[in-house]
N, C-alpha and C positions, 0 to 999 in steps of 0.2 A: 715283552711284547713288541719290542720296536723292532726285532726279524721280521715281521711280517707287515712291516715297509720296504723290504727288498725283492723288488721285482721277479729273480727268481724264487725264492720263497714262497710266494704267492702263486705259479706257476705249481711245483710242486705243491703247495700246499689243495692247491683248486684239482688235480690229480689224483690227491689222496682223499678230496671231496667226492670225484664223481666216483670213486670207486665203492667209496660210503655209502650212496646215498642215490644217485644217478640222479635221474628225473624225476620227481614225484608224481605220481601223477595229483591234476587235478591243479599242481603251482603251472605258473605261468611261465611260460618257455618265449625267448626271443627268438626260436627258428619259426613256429606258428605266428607270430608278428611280422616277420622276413617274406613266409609266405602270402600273409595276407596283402602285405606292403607288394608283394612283383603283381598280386592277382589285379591289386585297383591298378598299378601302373601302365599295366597291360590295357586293363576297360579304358583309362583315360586317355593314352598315345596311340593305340593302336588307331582309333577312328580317325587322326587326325591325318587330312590328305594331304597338308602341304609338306612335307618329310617322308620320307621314302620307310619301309617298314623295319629296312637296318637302323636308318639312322633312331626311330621310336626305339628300339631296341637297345642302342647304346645311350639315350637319356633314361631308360627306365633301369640299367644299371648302374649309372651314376645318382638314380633316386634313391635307390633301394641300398647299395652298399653307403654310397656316402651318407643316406639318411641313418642309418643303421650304426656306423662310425660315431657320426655327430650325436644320434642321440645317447651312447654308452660312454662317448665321452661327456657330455653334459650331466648324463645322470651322476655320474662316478665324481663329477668337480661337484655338483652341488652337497653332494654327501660327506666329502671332504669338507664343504664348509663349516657343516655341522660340527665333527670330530673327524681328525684325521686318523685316527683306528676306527672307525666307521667305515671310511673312504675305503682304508685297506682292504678292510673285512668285505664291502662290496664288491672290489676288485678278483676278492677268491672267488666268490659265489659266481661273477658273470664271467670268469673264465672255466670255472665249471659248468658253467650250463653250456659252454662250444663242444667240450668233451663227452664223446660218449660210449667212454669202453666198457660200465657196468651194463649200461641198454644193451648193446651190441652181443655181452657174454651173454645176459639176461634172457633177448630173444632165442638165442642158437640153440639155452641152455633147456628151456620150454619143449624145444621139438625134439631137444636127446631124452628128456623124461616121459615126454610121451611115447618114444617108442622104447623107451625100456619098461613102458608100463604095461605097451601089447598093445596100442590104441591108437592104429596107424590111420582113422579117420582124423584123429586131434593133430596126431603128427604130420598130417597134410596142411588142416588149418592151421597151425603155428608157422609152417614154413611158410603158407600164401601168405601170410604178412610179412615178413619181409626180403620176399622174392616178386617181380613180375611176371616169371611166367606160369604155366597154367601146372597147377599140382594135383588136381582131382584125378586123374590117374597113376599117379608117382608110386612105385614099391618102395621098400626099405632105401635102397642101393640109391634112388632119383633122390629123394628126400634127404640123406645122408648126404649126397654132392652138393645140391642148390645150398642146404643152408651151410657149408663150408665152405662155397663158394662166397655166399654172402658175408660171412666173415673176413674172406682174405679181403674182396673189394669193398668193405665198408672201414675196411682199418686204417685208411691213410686219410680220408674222409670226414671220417667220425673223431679219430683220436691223435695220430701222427703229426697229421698238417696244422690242425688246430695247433699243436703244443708247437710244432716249428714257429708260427707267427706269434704265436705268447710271449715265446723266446725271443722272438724280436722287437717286435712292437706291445706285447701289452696285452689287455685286455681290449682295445681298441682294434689293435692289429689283428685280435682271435673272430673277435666281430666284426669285421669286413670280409676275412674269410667266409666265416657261417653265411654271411649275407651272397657271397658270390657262388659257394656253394649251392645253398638253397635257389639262389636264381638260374644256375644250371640244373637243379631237378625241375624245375617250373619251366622254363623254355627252351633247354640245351635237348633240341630232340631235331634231326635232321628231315622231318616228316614237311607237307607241305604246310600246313601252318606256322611252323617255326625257324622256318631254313632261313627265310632272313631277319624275324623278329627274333631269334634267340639268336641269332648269329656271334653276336659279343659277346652273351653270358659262357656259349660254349667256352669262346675264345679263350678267352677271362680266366673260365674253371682250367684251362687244358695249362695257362700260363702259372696258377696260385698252384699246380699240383704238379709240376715238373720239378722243381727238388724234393719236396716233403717223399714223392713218391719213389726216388733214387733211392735217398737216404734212409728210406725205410726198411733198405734189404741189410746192408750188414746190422742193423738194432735185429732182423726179423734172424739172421744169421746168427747173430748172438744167443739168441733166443734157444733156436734151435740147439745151440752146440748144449747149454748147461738143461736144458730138456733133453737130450740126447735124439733128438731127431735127427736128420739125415742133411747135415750144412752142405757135403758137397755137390750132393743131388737139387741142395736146392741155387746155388752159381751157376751148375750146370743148366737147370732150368732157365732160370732169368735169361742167361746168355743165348740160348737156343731158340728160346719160345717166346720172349718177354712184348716182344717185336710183334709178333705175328697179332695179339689182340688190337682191335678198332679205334682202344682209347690209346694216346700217343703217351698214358701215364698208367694208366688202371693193369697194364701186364706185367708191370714190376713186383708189386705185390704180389700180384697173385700169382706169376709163376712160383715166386719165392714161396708160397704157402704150396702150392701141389709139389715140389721139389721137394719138399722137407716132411711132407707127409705121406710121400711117393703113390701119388695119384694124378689120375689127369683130370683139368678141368673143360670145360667148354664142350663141343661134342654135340650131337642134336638134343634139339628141344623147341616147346611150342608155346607162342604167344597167340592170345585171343584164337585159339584152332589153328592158328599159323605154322606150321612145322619149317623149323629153321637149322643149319648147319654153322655150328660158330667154329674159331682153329681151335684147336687144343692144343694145350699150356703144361708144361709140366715132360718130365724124361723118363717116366717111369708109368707103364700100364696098368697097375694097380687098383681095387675098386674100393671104393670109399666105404668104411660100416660106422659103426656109432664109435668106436676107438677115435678113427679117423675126425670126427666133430668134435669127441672131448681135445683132444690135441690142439686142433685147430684155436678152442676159445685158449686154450693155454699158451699159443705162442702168437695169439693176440694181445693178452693181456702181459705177457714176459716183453716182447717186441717190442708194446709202449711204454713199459718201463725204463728197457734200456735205451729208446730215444731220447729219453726225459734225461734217465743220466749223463746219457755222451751231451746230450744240449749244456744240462748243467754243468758237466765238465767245461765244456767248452767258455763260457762264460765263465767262471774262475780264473779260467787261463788270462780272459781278455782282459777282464780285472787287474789280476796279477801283473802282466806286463805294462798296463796302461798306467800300472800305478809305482 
């Protein structure tokens, strides 16, 4: 048992948890804490007049991620004081709850069953969860893109980044992520209410996700070669397109996932009846079917694998030499 005092071990291990097990529902999750922690932050600094509404903005994410830090680190030292295989074993668990590649397979996998069942009313509802824009008209073809879509961009996010900072820091380091993450779904929105109250969270998020989201393509490369998808369509891609998306992180991924499954992403679509034109991502004109989404969770869940490895490797190495 005394492996699973080594930091990476724990790492892997909290990996092979979420893939077990995900999220339960109905257990307690610290991203629902994260949000509630930005939502009072918000009530409490934003009224206040003498600070400008950037500056409420950047104390409500030094409350939110450092509280969120402090209190996983305090939970995790008091649990070690009890038994330090306690500590350990807490340490799997709350880096499993940053990770969320079974959720992630879990949703996409719902709106492929529904439409292999014929039951493209259901297959609408599963994708409007986790998509924003409007699905109550969507055909096969609409429905088959967003929630592939929502795969490629929730893979660095939900499972990549997470494990990049586990790697580094900890369980600590995973939960200051989740915390900055979640405070860019909560105020990272360039709308008037949030341009200068979320103005740091953006920041923040566009800074924690500028490597994990690099390094995501040769693991998603990887991926794709021993799946036999399409690696050099998907370089091609990244290189081409990766650029052209809004997020100065979010196009790495996902080009690399329409590259390898020779589709394009982005292209119109409509928010709250809003009809919108996004660029499209991807080198190949292709139209997305249910193949196209099985794939996708596949070189989701292959791509976080081989992140986790090349990390692991990498820290052997550090190991090896430092020692």
């Amino acid at each position: 048992m005394i492996v699973l005092f080594w930091p990476w071990v724990q790492v892997a291990a909290a990996f092979l948890l979420d893939l077990l097990i995900g999220d339960p529902r109905g257990w307690p999750h610290p991203v629902r804490w994260m949000g509630a922690a930005a939502k009072k932050a918000e009530e409490i600094l934003r009224p206040v007049r003498s600070i400008s509404l950037r500056a409420a903005g950047v104390l409500a994410v030094l409350f939110v991620v450092g509280g969120s830090a402090g209190a996983a680190y305090g939970l995790l030292w008091l649990v070690s004081l009890i038994h330090p295989l306690l500590g350990a074993a807490a340490a799997v668990i709350v880096l499993a709850s940053t990770i969320a590649a079974r959720d992630l397979a879990a949703h996409a996998g719902a709106v492929l069953k529904a439409l292999e069942s014929g039951d493209i009313g259901e297959a609408r509802e599963k994708v409007g969860m986790i998509v924003g824009r409007d699905t109550r008209e969507m055909d096969e073809a609409g429905i088959v893109q967003a929630a592939t879509e929502s795969v490629a961009e929730n893979t660095v996010d939900g499972v990549t980044a997470p494990l990049f900072y586990a790697l580094l820091f900890g369980p600590v380091g995973a939960v200051a992520y989740k915390a900055i993450n979640t405070l860019d779904s909560s105020f990272g929105y360039t709308n008037e209410r949030y341009l200068e109250f979320g103005w740091a969270s953006a920041k923040l998020d566009d800074l924690a996700n500028y490597l994990p989201a690099r390094l995501t393509v040769p693991a998603l490369a990887l991926a794709a070669f021993f799946l036999r998808l399409r690696v050099r369509d998907l370089f091609v891609s990244v290189r081409k397109t990766a650029a052209l998306h809004a997020s100065p992180n979010a196009g790495y991924p996902e080009a690399a996932f329409a590259g390898a499954l020779a589709v394009r992403f982005g292209g119109s679509r409509s928010y709250g009846g809003v009809r919108c034109d996004l660029p499209e991502l991807g080198n190949n004109g292709g139209t997305a079917d249910r193949r196209t989404l099985r794939d996708s969770i596949r070189l989701m869940l292959a791509g976080s694998a081989f992140f986790l490895l090349a990390g692991l490797a990498l820290h052997a190495l550090a190991i090896f030499f430092a020692g």
